[in-house]
RONU-359244 format. One record per atom (N, C-alpha, C): x, z, y. Coordinates in steps of 0.1 Angstrom, whole numbers, plus 2048, in hexadecimal, padded with zeros to 3 digits. Layout:
BEGIN
XZY...
END
This chain:
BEGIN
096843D710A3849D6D0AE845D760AC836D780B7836D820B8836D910AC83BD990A8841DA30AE84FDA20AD858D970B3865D960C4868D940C785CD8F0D385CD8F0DD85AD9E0D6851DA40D9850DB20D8857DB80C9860DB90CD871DC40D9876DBB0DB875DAE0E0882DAC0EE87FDB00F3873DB210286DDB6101872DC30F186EDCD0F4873DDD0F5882DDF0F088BDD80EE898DD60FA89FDD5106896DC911589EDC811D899DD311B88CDD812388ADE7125890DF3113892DF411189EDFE1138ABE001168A9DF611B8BEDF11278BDDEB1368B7DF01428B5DEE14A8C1DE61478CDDF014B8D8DED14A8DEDDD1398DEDE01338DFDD41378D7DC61388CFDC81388C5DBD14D8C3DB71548C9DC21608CADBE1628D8DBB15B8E0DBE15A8EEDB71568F2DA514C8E7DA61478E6D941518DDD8D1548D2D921628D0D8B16D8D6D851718DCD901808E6D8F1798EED8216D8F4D8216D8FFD7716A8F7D6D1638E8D6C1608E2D5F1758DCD5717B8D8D631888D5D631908E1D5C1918ECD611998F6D5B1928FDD511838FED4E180900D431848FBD341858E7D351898E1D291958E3D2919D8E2D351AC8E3D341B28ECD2B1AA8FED2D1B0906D2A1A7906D181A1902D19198900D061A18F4CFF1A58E9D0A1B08E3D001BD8E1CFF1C48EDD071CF8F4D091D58F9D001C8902CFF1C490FCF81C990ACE61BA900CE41BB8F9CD51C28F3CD11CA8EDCDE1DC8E5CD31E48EECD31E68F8CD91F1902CDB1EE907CCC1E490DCCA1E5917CBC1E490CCAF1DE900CB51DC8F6CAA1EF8F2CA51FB8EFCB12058ECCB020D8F5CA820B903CAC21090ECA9209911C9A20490DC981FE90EC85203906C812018F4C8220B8F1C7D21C8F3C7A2248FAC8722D8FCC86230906C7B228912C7B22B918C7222B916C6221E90EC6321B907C5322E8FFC5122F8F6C5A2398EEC572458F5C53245905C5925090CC5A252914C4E246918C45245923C42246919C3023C90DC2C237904C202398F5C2523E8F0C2E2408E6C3024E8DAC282558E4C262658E6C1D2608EEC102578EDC0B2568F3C0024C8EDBF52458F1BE82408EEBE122F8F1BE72268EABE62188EEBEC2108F1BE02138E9BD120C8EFBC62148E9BBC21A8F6BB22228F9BAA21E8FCB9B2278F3B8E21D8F2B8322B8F4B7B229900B7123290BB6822B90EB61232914B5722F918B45228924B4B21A928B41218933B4521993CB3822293BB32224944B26230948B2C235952B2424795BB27253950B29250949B2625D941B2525E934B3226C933B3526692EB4426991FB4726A918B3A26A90AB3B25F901B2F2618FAB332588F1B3025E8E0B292578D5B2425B8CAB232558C1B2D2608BBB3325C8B2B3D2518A9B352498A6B3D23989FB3E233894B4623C88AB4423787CB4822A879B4D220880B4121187DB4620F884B54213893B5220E899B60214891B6822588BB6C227882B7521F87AB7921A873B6F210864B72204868B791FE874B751F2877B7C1F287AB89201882B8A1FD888B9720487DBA220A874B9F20E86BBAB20485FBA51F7862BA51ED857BA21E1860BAA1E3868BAD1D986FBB51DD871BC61D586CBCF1DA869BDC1DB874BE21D7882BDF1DA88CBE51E4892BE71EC88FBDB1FE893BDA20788CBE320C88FBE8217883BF0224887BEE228892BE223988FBDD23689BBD323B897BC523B89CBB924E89BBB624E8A5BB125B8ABBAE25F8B5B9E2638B0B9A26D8BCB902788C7B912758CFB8D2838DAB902838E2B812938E7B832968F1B7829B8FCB7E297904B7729A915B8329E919B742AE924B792AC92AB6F2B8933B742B5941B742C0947B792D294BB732DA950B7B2E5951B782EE95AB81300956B7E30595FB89314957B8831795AB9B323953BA032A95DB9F339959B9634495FB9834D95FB9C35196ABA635A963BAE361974BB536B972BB7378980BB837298DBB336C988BA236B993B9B35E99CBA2357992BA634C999BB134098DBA7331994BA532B98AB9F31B988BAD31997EBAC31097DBBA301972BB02F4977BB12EB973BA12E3969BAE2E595DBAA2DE951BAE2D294CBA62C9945BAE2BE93ABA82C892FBA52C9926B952CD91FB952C2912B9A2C5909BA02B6903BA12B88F0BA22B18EBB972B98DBB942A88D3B982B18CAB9D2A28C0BA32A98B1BA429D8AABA02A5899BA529F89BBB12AD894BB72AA897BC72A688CBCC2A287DBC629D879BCC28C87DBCE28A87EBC6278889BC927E894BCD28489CBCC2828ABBD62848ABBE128B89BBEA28F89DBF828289BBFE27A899BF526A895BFF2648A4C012698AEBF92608BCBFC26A8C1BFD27B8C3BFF2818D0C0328B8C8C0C28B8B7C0F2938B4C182A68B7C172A78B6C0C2B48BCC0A2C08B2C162BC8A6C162C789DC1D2CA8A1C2A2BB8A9C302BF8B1C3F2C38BCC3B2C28C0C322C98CFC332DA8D3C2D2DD8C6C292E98C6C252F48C5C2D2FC8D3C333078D0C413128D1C3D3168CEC343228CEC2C3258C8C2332D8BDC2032E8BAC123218ACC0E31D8AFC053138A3C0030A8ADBF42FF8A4BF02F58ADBE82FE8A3BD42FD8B2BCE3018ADBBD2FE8A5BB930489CBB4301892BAB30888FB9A30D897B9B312896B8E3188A7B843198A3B7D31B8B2B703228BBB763218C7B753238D2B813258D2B8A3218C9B923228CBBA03168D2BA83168DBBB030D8E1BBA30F8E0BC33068EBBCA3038EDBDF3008F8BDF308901BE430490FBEB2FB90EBF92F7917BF62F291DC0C2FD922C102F891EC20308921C26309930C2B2FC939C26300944C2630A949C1C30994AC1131194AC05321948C0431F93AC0D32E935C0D33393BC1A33093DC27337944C2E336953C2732C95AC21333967C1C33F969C1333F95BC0D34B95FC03357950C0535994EC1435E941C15364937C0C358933C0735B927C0036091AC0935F911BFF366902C073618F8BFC3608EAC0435E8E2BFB36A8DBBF23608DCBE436C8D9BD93708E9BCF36B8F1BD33708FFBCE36B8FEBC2374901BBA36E905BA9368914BAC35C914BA4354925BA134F922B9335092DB9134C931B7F33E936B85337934B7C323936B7C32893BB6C320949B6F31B94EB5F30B94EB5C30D946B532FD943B502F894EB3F2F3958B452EF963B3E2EE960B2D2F3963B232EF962B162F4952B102FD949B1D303942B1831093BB1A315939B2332493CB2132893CB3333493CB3233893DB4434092CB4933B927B4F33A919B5633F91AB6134D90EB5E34F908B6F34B8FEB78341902B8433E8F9B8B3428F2B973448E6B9C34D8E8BAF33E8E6BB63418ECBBD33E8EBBD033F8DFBD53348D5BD53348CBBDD32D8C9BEB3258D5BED31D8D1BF73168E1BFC3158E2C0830E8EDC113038ECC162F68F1C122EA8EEC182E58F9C222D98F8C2F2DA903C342C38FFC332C3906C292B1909C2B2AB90DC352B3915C3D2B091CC4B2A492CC462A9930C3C2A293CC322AD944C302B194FC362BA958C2F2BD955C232B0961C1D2B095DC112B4956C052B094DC0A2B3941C012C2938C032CA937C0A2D5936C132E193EC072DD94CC042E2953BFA2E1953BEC2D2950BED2CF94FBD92D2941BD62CC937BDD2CD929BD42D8923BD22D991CBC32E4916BC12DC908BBA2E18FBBC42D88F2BBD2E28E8BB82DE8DCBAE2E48D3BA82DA8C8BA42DF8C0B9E2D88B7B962CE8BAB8B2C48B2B882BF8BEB7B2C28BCB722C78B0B6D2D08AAB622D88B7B5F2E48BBB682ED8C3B672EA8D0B662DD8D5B6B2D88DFB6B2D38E5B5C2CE8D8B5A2C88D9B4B2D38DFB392DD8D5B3F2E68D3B372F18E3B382EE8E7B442FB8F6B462F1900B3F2E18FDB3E2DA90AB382D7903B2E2DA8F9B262D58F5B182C88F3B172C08EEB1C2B58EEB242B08DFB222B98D4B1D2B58C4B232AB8C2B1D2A58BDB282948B2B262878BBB2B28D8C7B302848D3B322828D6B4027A8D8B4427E8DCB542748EEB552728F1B6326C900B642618FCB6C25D8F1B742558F3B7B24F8E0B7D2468E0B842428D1B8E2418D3B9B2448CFBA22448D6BB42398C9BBA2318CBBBF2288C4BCA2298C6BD52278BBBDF21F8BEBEC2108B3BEC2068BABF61FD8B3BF41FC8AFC051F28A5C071EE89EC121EA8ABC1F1E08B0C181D98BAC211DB8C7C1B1E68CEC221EC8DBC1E1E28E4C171D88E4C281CC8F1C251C28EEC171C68E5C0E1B78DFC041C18E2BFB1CC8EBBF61D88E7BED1D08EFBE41C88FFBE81BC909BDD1B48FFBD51B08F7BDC1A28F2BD81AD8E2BC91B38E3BD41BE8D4BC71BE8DABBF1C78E4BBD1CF8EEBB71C48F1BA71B78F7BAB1AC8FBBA41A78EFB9C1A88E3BA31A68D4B9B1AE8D0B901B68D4B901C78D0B8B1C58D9B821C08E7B801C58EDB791B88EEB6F1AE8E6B721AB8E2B641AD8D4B5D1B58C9B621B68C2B5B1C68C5B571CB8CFB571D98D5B4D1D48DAB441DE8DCB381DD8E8B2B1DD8F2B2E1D88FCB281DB909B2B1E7911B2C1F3907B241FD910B2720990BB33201907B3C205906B4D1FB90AB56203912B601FD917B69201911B741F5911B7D1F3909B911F6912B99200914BA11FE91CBAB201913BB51FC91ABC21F9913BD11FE91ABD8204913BE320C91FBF21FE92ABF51F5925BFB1EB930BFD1E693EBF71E793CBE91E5949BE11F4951BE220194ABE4209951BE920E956BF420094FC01206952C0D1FE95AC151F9960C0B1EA96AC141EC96DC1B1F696DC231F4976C321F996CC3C1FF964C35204956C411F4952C431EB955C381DB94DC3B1D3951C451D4960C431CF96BC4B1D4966C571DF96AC591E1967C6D1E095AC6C1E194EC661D7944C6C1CF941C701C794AC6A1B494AC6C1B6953C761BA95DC7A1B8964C851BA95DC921CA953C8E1CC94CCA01BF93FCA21B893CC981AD935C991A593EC9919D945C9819394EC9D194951CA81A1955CAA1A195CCBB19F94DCC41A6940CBF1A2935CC5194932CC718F92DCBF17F92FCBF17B936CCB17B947CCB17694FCD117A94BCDF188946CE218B940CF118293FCF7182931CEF178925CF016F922CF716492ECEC155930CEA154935CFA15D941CFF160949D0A15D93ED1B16A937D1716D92DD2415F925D2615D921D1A151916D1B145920D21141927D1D138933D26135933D32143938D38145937D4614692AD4D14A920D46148911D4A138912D4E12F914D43121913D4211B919D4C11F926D4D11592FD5811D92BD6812792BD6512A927D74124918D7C12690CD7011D903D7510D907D7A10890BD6E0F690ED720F5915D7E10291DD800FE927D8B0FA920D99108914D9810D90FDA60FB901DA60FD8FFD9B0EE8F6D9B0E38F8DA00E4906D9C0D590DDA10D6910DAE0E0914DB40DF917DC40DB906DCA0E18FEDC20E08EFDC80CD8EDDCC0C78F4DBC0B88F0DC00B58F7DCB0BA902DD10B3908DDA0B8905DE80C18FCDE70C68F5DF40C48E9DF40BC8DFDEA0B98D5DEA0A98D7DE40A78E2DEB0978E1DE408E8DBDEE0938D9DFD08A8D0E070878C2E030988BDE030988B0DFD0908ACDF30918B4DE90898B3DDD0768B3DDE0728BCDE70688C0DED05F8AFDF20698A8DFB0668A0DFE06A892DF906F890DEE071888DE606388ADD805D894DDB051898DCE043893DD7046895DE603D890DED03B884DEC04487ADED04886EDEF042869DE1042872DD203A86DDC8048868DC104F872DC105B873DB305787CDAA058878D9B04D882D9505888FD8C052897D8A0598A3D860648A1D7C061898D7406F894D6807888CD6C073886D77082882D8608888BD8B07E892D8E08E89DD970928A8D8908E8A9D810998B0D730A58A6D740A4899D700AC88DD6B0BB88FD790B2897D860BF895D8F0C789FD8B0C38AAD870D18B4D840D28B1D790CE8AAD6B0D58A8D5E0DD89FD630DD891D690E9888D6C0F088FD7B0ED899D7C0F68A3D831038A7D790F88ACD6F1058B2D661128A9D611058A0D5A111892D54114890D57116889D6611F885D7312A891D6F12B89ED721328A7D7213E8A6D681338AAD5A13A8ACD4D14289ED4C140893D4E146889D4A156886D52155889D5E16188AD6716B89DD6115F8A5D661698B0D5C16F8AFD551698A9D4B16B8A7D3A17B89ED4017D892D4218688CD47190893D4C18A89BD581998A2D6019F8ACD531988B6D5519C8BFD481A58B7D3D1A38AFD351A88A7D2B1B48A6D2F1B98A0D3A1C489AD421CC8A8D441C78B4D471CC8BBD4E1D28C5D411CA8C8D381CA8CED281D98C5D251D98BCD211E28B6D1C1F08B8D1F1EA8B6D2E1FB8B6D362008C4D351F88CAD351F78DAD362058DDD241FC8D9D1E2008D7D0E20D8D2D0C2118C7D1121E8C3D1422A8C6D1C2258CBD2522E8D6D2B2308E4D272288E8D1F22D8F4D192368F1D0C2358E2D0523C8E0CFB24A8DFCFF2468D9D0E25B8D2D132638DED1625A8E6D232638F4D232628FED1E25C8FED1525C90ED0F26090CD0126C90ED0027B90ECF527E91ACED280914CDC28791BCD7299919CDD2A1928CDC2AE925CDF2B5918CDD2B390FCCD2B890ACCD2B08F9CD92AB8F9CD92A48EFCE129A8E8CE02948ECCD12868E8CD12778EECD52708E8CD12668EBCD725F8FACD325E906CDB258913CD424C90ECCF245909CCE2358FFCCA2388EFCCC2388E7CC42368DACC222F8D7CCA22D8CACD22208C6CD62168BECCF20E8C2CCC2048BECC41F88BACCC1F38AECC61E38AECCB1D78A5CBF1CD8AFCBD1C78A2CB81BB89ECC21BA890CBC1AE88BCC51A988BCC21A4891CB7193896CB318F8A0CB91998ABCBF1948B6CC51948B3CD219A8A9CDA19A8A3CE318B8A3CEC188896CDE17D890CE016E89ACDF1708A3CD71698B0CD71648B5CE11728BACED1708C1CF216E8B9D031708ADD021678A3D0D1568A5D081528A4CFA1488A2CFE13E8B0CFD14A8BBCFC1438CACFB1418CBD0D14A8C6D131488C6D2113B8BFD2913B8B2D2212F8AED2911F8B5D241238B8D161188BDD151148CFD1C11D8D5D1D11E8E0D241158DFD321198D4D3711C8D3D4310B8CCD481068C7D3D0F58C2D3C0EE8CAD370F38D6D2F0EB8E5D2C0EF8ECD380F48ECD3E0F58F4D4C0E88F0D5A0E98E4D550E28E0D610D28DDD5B0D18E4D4D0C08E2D4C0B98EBD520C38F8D550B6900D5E0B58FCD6C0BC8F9D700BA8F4D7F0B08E8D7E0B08E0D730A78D3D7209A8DBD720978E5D6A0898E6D630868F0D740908F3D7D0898FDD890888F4D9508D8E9D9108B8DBD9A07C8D5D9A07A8D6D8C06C8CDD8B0638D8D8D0648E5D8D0558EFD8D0538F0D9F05F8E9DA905E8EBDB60528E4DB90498EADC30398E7DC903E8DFDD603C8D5DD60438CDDE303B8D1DF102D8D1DEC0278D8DFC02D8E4DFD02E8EFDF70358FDDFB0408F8DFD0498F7DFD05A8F4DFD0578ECE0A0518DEE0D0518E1E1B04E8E6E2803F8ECE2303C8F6E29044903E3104D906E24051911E27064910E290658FCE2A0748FCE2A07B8FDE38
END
């Protein structure tokens, strides 16, 4: 074995050309497979982060008509006793309407202790104005809302809360969710205060989770929802995000399919360049069989052909993938200056795709091994 390893080191020196030719395509093969799989891997995260990362991942509400509930200590205890959760929250939702120059505009009223809800909606970054409620009528508009109807901080607004009476609240604070949407409808506060403007105390509408591993929130979600009563219901971002799921799985499918693609042409292009090797080194070989090297030696020179290959490939590529990956994170900018794609990398797929290379790269070179050993050394000299 280690007689074969040595031609096959003298074999790639002597054929410089050669042997910096299989590189380049084993090098920009991994490059572009792990280019490829942090780019769409960064860009899924981004969008997960973008889309349920600021939000509830599995949500627990009355499932009868009525849309509150009594707060539930036990469910607390359970769910921050289970390691999959990593921030449990309470909220009261309960709608209403801002009055204001005889114009009425119908908000989510929406009350949370904000020391747990800054862990899943971040309120302390999103607050650009003012400060977040802490006390009895006090709220926070979106600063869509308040530039439509120029508010200011400190402003008295009457909130009519449907079927019970009409309430003055101030304006202490401007949040910006970076959601239209939401910028317009929400009106948030304390839930204490929340509680007490709808008559509501000790009750809330909902439990808000996030879990460790976003994509397993179905499979939580389904666990969870049989150790509750029946009269709460589990819901999970995924069953509401069916189509954010769908184009996920697609930009990973189409990754995959890259992949499977580059590595191909990695594969056939090595065996190709391998196999002309046997027929240019079939003298040498010829007379190294003479000499009484036996047929499972000269296979062993083009598999540590390969390895030799794949293992330096695997390396350049790696180096090259990465940098590749990081330079598309630095210059290629959203307007305001961040990154259009995060840079991301994991080293699991890293390490993957070094050793998808070497092994590529030693399936490439078994047919040249197995047309190495069937060579007849008297013919081959004979006729070299």
């Amino acid at each position: 074995m280690r007689l074969a390893f040595k031609i096959a080191k003298q074999f790639l020196k002597n054929n410089k050309g050669q042997t910096v030719l299989i590189l380049l395509g084993i090098t920009i093969g991994i490059s572009v497979q792990i280019f490829i799989g942090s780019l769409i891997d960064g860009l899924q995260l981004s969008l997960v982060d973008k889309t349920i990362g600021s939000s509830s991942h599995i949500t627990i509400s009355p499932s009868g008509r009525d849309n509150f509930f009594e707060d539930k200590d036990d469910i607390y205890s359970m769910l921050r006793a289970d390691t999959r959760f990593t921030q449990v929250s309470s909220s009261f939702d309960a709608a209403g309407f801002l009055l204001y120059d005889e114009e009425t505009y119908s908000l989510l009223s929406r009350g949370f202790d904000f020391q747990d809800a800054n862990g899943i909606y971040k309120f302390d970054e999103r607050i650009i104005e003012g400060r977040l409620p802490n006390g009895e009528r006090e709220v926070a508009l979106g600063i869509g809302l308040v530039d439509e109807l120029g508010l200011n901080i400190g402003d008295e607004l009457d909130f009519i809360i449907p079927e019970i009476a009409l309430e003055n609240v101030t304006l202490v604070g401007v949040f910006d969710l970076r959601i239209a949407s939401l910028n317009r409808s929400w009106m948030i506060t304390e839930i204490s205060s929340a509680q007490k403007l709808f008559q509501r105390e000790g009750q809330i509408s909902s439990i808000e989770t996030q879990v460790e591993n976003v994509f397993d929130a179905d499979i939580i979600a389904e666990d969870l929802s049989m150790s509750l009563s029946n009269s709460l219901q589990v819901d999970n971002w995924k069953a509401q995000n069916e189509e954010l799921l769908s184009g996920l799985t697609g930009q990973s499918a189409s990754s995959y399919m890259i992949q499977v693609f580059v590595l191909l042409a990695v594969l056939l292009g090595i065996s190709s360049v391998l196999a002309i090797s046997v027929v240019q080194k079939s003298r040498q070989l010829g007379i190294l069989k003479a000499m009484g090297i036996k047929n499972k030696t000269a296979s062993q020179i083009f598999l540590f052909q390969g390895l030799i290959l794949g293992i330096f490939g695997g390396i350049l590529g790696t180096g090259l993938g990465i940098g590749l990956t990081y330079i598309f994170s630095v210059f290629v900018t959203n307007p305001d200056g961040t990154p259009l794609v995060p840079f991301y990398l994991d080293y699991g797929f890293v390490a993957f795709s070094v050793a998808i290379a070497i092994i590529a790269a030693m399936v490439a070179a078994f047919i040249p091994a197995r047309k190495s050993s069937k060579l007849n050394p008297i013919e081959v000299i004979r006729n070299g």
